[in-house]
C-alpha positions as CSV (number, residue, x, y, z in Angstrom):
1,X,-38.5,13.3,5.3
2,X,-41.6,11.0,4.4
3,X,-43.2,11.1,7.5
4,X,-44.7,7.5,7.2
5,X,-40.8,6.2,7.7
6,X,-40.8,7.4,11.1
7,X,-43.5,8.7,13.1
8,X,-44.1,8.2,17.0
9,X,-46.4,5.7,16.5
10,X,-44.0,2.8,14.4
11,X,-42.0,0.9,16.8
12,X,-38.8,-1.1,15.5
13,X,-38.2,-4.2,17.5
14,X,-35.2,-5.8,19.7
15,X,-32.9,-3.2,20.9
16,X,-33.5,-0.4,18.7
17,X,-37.0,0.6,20.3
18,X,-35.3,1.5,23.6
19,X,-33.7,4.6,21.3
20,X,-36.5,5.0,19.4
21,X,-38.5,8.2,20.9
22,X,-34.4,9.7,21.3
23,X,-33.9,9.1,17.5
24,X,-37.1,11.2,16.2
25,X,-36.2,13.8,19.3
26,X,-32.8,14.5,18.0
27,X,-33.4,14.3,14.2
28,X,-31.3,11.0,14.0
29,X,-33.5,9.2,11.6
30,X,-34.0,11.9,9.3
31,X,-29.9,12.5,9.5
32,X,-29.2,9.2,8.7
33,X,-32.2,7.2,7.8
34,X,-34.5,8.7,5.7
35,X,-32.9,7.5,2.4
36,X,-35.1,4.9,-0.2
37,X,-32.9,1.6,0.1
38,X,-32.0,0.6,3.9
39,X,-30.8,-2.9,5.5
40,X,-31.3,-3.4,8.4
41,X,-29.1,-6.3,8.9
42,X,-29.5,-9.0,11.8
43,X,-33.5,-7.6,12.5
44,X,-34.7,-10.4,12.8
45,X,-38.8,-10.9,13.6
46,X,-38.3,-6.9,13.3
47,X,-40.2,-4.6,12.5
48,X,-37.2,-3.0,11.4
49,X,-35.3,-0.3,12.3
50,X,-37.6,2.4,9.8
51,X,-40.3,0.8,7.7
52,X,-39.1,0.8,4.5
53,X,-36.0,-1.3,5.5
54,X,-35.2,-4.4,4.5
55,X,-34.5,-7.0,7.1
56,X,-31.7,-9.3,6.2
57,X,-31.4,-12.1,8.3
58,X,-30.2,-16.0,7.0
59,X,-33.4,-16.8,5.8
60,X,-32.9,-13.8,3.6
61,X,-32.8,-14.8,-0.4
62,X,-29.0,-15.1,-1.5
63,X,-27.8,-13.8,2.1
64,X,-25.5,-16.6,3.1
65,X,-24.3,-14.4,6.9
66,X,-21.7,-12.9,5.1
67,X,-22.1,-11.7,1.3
68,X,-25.2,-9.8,0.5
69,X,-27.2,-9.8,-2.7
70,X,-26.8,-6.7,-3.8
71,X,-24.7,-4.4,-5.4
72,X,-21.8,-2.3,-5.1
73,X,-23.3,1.0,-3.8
74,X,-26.5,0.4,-3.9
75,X,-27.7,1.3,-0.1
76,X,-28.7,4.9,1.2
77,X,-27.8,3.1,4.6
78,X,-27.0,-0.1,5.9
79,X,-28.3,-0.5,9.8
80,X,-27.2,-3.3,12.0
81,X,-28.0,-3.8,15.7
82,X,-26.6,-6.2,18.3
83,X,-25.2,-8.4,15.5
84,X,-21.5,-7.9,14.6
85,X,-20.6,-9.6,18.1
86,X,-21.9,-13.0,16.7
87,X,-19.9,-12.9,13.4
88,X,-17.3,-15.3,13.1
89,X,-15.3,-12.4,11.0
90,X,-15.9,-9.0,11.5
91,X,-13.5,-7.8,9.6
92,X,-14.9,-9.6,6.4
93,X,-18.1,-8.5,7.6
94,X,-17.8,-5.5,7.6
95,X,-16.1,-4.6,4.5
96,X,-19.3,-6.7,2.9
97,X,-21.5,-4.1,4.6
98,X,-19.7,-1.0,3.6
99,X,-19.4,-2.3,-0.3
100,X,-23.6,-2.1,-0.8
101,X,-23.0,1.2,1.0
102,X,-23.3,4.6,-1.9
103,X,-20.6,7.7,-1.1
104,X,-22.2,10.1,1.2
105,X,-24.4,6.9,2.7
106,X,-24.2,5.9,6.2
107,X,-23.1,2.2,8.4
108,X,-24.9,2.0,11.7
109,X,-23.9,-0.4,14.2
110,X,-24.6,-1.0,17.8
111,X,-22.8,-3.5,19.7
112,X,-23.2,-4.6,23.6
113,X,-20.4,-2.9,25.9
114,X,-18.7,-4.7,27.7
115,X,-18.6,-3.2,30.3
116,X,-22.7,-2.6,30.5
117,X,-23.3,-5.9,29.0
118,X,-20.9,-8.9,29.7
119,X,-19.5,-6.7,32.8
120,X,-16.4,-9.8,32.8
121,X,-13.1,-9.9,30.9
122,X,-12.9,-13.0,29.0
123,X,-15.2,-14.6,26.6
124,X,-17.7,-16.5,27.5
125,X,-21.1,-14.3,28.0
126,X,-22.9,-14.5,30.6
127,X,-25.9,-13.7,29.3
128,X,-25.1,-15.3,25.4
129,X,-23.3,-17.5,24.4
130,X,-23.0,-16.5,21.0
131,X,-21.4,-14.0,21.6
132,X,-17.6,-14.7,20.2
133,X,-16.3,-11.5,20.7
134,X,-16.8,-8.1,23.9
135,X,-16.5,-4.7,22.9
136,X,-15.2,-1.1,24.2
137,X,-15.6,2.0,22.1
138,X,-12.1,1.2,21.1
139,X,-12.5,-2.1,20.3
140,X,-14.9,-1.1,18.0
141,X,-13.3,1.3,16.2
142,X,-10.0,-0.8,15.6
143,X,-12.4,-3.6,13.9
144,X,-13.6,-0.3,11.3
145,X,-10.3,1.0,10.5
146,X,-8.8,-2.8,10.4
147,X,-11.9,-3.1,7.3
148,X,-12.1,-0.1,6.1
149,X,-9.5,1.5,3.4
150,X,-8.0,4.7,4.9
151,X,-9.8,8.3,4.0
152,X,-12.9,6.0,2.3
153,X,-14.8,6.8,5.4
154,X,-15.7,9.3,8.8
155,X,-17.0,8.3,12.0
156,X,-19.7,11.1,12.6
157,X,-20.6,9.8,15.6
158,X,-19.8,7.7,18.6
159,X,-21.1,6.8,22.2
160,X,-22.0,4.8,25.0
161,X,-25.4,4.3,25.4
162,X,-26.3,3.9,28.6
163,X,-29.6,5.6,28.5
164,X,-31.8,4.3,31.7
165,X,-29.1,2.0,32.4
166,X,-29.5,0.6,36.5
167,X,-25.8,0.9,37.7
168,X,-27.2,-0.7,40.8
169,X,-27.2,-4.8,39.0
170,X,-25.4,-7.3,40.2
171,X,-23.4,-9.6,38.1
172,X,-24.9,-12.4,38.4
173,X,-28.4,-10.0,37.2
174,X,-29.0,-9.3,33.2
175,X,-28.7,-5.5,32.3
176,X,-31.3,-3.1,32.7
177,X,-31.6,0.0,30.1
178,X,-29.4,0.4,27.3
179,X,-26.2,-0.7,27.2
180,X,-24.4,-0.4,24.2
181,X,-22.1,1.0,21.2
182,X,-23.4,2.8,18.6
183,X,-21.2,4.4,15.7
184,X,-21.9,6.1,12.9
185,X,-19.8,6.2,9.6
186,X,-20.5,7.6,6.5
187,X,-18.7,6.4,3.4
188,X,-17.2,9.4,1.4
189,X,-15.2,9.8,-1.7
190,X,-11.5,9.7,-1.9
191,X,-9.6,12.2,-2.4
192,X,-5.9,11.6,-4.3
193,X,-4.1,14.3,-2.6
194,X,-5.5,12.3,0.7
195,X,-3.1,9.4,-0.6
196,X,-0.9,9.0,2.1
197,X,-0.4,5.4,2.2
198,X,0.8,5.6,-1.4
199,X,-2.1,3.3,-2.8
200,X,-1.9,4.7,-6.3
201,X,1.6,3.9,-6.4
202,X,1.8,0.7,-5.1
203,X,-0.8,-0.4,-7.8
204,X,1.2,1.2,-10.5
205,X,4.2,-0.6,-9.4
206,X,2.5,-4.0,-8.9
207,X,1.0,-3.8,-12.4
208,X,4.6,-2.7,-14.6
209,X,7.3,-4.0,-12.1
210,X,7.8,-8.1,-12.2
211,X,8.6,-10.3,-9.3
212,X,12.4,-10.5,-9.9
213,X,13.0,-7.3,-10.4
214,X,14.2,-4.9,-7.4
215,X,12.7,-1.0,-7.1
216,X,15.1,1.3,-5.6
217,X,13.5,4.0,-3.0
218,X,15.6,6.6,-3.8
219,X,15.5,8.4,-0.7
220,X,16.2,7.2,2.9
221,X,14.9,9.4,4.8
222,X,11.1,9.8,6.3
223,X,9.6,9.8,3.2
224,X,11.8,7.0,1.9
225,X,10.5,4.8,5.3
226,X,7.0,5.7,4.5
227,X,7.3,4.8,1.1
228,X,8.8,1.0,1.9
229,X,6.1,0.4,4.6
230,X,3.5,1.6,3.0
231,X,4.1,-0.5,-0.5
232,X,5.0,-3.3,1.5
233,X,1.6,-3.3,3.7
234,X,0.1,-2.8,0.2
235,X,1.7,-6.1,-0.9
236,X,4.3,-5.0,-3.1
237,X,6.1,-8.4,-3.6
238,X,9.4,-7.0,-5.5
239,X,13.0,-6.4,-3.2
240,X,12.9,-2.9,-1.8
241,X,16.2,-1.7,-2.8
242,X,17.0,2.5,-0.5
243,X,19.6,4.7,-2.5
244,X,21.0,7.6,-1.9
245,X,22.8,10.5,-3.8
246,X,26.7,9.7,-2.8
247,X,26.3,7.6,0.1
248,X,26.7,3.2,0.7
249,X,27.2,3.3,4.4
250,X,24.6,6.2,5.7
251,X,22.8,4.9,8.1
252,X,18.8,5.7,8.8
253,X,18.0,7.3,12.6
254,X,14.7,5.3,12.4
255,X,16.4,2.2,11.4
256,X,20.1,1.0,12.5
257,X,20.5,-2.0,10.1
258,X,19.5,0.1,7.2
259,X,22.0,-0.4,4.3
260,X,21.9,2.5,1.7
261,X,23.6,2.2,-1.2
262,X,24.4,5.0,-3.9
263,X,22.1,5.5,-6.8
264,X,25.3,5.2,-8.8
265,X,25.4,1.3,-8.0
266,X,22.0,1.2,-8.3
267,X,22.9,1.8,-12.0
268,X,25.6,-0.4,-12.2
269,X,23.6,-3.2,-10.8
270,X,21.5,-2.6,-14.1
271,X,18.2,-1.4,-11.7
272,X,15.3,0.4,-13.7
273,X,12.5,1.0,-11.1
274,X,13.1,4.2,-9.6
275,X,10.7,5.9,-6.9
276,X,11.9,9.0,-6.3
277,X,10.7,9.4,-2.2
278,X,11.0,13.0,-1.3
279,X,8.7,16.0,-1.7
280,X,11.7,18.6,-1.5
281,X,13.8,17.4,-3.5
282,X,12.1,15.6,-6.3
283,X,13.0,17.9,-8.9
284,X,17.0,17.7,-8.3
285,X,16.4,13.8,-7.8
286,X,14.4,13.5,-11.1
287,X,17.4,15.3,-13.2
288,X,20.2,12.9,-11.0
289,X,18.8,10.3,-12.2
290,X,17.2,11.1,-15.9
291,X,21.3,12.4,-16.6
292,X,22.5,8.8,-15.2
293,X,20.6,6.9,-17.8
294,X,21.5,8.7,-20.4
295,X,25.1,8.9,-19.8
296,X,24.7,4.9,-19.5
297,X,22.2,3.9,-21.8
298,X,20.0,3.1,-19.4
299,X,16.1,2.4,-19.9
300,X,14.7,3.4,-16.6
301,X,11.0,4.1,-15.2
302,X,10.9,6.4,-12.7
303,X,7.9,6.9,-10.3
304,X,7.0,10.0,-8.0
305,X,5.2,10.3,-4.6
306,X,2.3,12.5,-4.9
């Protein structure tokens, strides 16, 4: 690590010097900020949080408080203290900071607690009032994985910093010591066999199936559930038709109103989207219905869960 980045003697400014002599004690800087191209977003006057960040604030070139100027990917780190709690979307916000973010690159944000901080239950802050949001650990958290595509990140770390917090304060008296959030999440690369939400498939379908034309889930069982959620949270747009081998009248355990029809019907309804949702049997299913098209004359696409 270049030792001019962090040393004893550089101070960051704002909140971030209260951790500062912690950080270089427990190797935090040279874990997560030691790469060549940092933000430090929301820093103000600084200095910032290590000296070869760049502070991007709104009189920032191009930074209009939500879209940075710079590329996909293109960050070793992207820092940000005491500022997501201003944001008017944080969700938006978010996903802008982990885009400039590289794979194996890290998104560090601190937020008051509200329980240190604010110490109330409803907005507004005592102690600022723009502040348009409070946040718990889990608060927090919910706001990542609401932005944040599933199994495109890890949190690596995550606590309440109350380091040389005074418990003693009143509430009508500001905080003393630290007390905040911090998380750490590093951006890693996806995996395919990590696909759970069925992602990949849900694009292929949106890009060959049209809007009026029905995709039958064959399968109704768990799998068949996950599938239909999953391609409908993915905005699948097409009706999401459930079939099964023999059956028109089973009904689903996790679903009482389900109606399943037979995948014979589904044929004699002239359907040709198949997604054949079961791990098990998807062998058997793929023959069932490869036999039915070509007994009927049938072009059909057929589409498997991975």
């Amino acid at each position: 690590m270049n030792k001019d980045i962090v040393s004893w003697q550089y101070l960051p400014g704002g909140e971030p010097v209260k951790q500062h002599s912690y950080r270089i004690r427990t190797g935090f800087y040279e874990k997560y900020l030691s790469g060549k191209y940092i933000l430090d977003i929301g820093g103000g006057q600084g200095p910032a949080i290590v000296c070869n960040a760049k502070i991007i604030d709104l009189d920032f070139p191009g930074y209009d408080g939500v879209n940075l100027p710079f590329s996909d990917e293109s960050q070793d780190a992207v820092f940000s203290s005491h500022c997501l709690e201003h944001v008017a979307d944080p969700i938006v916000t978010l996903q802008e900071w982990f885009r400039v973010l590289r794979k194996g690159g890290y998104l560090i944000i601190t937020v008051p607690h509200q329980h240190l901080y604010e110490r109330k239950s409803l907005l507004p802050s005592r102690w600022n009032q723009e502040h348009l949001r409070f946040y718990t650990p889990a608060k927090l958290l919910l706001d990542i994985e609401t932005a944040l595509e599933i199994n495109t990140y890890r949190v690596r770390e995550l606590q309440d910093n109350d380091d040389g917090f005074d418990y003693s304060v009143k509430n009508n008296q500001h905080a003393v010591g630290s007390y905040e959030i911090e998380v750490v999440v590093e951006k890693i690369d996806t995996k395919p066999y990590l696909d759970f939400t069925y992602q990949r498939l849900a694009d292929e379908l949106k890009s060959r199936v049209s809007l009026d034309e029905p995709i039958v889930i064959y399968g109704a069982g768990i799998v068949g559930d996950e599938v239909y959620y999953s391609l409908r949270l993915h905005g699948v747009k097409s009706e999401l038709v459930f079939a099964d081998r023999n059956s028109s009248t089973l009904i689903d355990d996790f679903n009482k109103d389900k109606k399943i029809v037979s995948i014979q019907e589904c044929f004699d309804l002239g359907y040709r989207h198949f997604v054949l949702a079961s791990y098990t049997y998807q062998a058997e299913m793929d023959v069932c219905v490869k036999t039915l098209a070509e007994k009927r004359s049938q072009a059909i696409n057929i589409y498997r869960v991975d």
